[in-house]
C-alpha positions as CSV (number, residue, x, y, z in Angstrom):
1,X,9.3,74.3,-88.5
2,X,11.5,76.8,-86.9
3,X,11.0,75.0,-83.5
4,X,13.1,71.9,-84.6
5,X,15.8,74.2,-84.5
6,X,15.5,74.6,-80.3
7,X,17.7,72.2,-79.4
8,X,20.3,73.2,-81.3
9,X,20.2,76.6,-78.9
10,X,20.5,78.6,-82.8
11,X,19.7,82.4,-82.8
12,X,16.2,83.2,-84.6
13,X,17.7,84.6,-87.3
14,X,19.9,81.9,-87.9
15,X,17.4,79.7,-87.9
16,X,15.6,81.8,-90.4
17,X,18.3,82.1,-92.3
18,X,18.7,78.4,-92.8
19,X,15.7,77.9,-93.9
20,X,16.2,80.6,-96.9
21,X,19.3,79.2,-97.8
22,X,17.6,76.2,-97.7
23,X,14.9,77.7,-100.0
24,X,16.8,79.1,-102.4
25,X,18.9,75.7,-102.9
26,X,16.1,73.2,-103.1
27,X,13.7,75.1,-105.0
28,X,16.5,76.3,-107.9
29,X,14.9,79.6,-107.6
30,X,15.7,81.9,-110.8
31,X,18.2,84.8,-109.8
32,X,15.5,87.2,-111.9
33,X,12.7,86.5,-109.0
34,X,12.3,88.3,-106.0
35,X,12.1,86.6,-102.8
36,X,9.2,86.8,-100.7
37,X,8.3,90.0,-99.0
38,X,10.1,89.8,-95.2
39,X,6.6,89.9,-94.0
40,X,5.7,87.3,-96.1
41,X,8.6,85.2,-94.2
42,X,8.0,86.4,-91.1
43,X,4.0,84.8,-91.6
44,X,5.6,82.1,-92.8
45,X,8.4,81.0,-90.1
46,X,5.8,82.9,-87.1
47,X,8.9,85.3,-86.2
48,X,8.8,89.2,-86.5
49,X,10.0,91.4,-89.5
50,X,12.8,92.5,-87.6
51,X,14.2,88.5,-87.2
52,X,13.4,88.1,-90.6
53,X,15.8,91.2,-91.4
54,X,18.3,90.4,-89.5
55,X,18.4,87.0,-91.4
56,X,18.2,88.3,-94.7
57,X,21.1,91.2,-93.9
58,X,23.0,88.3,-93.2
59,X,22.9,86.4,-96.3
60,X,23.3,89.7,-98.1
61,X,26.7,90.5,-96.3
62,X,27.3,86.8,-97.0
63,X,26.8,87.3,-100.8
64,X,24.2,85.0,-101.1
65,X,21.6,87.9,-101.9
66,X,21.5,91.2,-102.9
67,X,19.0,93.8,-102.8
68,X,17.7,96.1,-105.3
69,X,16.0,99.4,-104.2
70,X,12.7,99.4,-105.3
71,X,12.6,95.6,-107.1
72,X,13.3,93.6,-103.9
73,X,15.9,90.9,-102.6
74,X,17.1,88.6,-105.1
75,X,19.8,86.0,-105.2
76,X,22.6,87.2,-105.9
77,X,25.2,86.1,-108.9
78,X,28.7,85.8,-108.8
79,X,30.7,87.7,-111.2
80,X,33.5,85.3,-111.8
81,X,34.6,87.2,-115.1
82,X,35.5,89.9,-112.6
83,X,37.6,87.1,-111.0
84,X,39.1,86.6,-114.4
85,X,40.0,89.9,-115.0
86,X,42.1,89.9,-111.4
87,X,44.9,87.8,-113.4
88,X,44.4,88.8,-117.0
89,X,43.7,91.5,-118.9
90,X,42.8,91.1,-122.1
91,X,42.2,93.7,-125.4
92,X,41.2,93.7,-128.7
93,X,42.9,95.1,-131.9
94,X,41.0,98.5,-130.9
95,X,43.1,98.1,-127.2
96,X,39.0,97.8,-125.6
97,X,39.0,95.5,-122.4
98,X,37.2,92.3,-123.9
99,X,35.9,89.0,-122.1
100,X,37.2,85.9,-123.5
101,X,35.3,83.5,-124.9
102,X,34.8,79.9,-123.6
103,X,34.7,77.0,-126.1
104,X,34.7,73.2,-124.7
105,X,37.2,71.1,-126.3
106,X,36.2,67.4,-124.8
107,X,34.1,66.2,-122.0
108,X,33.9,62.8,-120.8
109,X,33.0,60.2,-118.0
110,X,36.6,59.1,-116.0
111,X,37.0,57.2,-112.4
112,X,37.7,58.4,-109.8
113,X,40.6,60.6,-109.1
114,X,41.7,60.4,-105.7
115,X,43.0,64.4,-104.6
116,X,40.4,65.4,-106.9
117,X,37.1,63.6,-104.9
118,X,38.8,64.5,-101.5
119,X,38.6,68.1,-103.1
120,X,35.1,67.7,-104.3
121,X,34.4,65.8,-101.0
122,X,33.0,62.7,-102.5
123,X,33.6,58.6,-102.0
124,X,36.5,57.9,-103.4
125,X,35.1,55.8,-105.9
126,X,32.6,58.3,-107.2
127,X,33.0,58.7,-111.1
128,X,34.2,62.0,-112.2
129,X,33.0,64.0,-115.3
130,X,35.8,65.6,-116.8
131,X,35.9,68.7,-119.3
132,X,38.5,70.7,-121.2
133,X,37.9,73.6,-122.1
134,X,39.5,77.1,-123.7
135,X,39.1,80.6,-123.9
136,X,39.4,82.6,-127.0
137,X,40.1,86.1,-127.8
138,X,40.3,86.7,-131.2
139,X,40.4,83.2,-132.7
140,X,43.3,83.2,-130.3
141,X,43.7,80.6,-127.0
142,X,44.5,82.7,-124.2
143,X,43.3,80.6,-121.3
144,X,43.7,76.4,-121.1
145,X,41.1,75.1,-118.4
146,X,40.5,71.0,-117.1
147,X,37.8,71.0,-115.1
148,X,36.3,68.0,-112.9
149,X,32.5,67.8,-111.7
150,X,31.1,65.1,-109.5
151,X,29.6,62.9,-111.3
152,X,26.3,62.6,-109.3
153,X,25.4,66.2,-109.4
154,X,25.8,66.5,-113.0
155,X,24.2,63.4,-114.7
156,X,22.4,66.0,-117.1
157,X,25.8,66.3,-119.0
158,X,26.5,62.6,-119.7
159,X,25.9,62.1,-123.1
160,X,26.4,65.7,-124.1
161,X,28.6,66.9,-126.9
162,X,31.1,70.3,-126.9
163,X,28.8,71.7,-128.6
164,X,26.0,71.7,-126.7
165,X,27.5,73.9,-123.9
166,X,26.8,77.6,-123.6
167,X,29.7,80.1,-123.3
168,X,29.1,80.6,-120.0
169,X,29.7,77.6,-117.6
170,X,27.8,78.4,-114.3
171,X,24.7,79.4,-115.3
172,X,24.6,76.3,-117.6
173,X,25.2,74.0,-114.8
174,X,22.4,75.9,-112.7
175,X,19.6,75.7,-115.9
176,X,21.1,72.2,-116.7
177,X,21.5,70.5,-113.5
178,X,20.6,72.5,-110.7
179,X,23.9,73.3,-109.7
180,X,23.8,76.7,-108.3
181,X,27.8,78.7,-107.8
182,X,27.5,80.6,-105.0
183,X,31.2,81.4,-104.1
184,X,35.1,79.8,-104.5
185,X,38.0,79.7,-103.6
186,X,41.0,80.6,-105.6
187,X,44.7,79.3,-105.6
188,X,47.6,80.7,-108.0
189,X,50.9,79.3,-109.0
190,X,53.6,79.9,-110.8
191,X,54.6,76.6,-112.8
192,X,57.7,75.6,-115.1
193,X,58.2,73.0,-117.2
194,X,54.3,72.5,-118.1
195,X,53.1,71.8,-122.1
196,X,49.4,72.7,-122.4
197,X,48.2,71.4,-126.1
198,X,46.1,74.3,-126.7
199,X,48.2,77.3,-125.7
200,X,50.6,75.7,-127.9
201,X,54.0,77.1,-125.3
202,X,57.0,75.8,-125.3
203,X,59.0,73.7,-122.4
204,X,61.0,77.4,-121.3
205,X,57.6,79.4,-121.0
206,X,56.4,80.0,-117.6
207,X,52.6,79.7,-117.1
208,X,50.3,80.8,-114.3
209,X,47.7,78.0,-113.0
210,X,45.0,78.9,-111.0
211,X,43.3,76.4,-109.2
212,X,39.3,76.9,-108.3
213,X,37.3,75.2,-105.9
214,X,33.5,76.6,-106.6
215,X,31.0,75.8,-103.9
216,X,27.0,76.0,-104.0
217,X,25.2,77.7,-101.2
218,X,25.6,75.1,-98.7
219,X,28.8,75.2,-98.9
220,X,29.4,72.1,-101.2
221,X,31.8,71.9,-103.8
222,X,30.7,71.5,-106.8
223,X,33.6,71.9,-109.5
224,X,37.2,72.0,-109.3
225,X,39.0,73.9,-111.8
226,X,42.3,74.0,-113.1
227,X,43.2,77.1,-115.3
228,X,46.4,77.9,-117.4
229,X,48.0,81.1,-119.1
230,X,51.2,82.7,-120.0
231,X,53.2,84.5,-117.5
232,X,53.7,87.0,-119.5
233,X,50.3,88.1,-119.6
234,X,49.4,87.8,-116.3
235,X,49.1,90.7,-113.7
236,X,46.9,91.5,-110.6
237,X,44.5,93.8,-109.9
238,X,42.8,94.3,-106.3
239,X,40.5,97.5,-105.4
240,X,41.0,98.7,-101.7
241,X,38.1,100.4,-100.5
């Protein structure tokens, strides 16, 4: 197996790494499993422990895993509440730090969009599944999303109601369809002269828009996000270690 991989002139343990990522993506492993011992990999690929190391230290400094001390190497989840919590802060009436909650307002089948497919790097003609989406604090909409999936990765969700969705997106795409978020990318704005219908603002409030592209392990994208909230309760937060 590894061998395919000579004429390519690939370091060992990239080629070993690879074939984990590869692992990982085609087999939908659960994120509670460990992986494979790296002896068991290093049986399995015919390469020694220390390539297999040097493969895994890799997808761990990548983020793709992480290791536990004493449980093993799992795959690793993104935190993208953290994410959140760069650009909002939110409390409740006791002033605790809260994570909103997400509520889908519509989802349906559209055609293609065309700076959305080049975004999600599919034919131009590719159906879209499109979703709306809010998050609450407090019976309160803080956040207005729209978010666009392609449609081939997510046929799973055609037919689906709102209220069949969990709170949490990603790992409902991943038990749903397969679709594993591994990492994005993030844009922000500043934007005038934007109505959103559900954070009810008027024409003279300034909102912040972030827009997310969020990519599975290959690499792929897999959603692109639009997000909306009220200047005025934005601010960032980045720890410098």
């Amino acid at each position: 197996m590894i061998d395919n991989f000579k004429k390519f002139n690939m370091p060992r343990y990239e080629q070993v790494r690879w074939h984990i990522q590869t692992l990982l993506t085609e087999s939908k492993w659960d994120e509670s499993t460990p992986l494979p011992t790296e002896q068991d990999f290093a049986d399995k690929y015919q390469v020694s422990v220390g390539t297999v190391r040097k493969a895994v230290e890799k997808l761990v400094e990548d983020g793709v895993l992480i290791k536990h001390q004493g449980r093993g190497t799992f795959l690793k989840k993104p935190d993208f509440n953290t994410s959140l919590l760069r650009f909002y802060k939110f409390r409740d009436q006791e002033a605790r730090y809260v994570i909103p909650t997400g509520v889908i307002k519509k989802i349906t089948l559209i055609e293609a969009v065309d700076t959305i497919n080049k975004t999600l790097n599919i034919h131009e003609n590719e159906d879209l599944i499109y979703i709306e989406r809010v998050r609450i604090v407090e019976d309160k909409v803080i956040l207005s999303e729209r978010i666009w999936l392609p449609k081939n990765r997510y046929q799973e969700f055609i037919g689906l109601e709102p209220k069949d969705f969990e709170n949490l997106l990603y790992p409902f795409y991943y038990k749903k369809c397969g679709q594993f978020v591994s990492s994005a990318i993030e844009t922000l704005f500043f934007i005038t002269d934007h109505i959103d219908p559900y954070l009810d603002n008027t024409q003279h409030e300034n909102l912040v828009k972030v827009c997310r592209i969020a990519k599975n392990l290959e690499g792929d994208p897999v959603e692109y996000r639009e997000s909306y909230g009220l200047a005025e309760k934005f601010s960032y937060e980045s720890q410098i270690i």
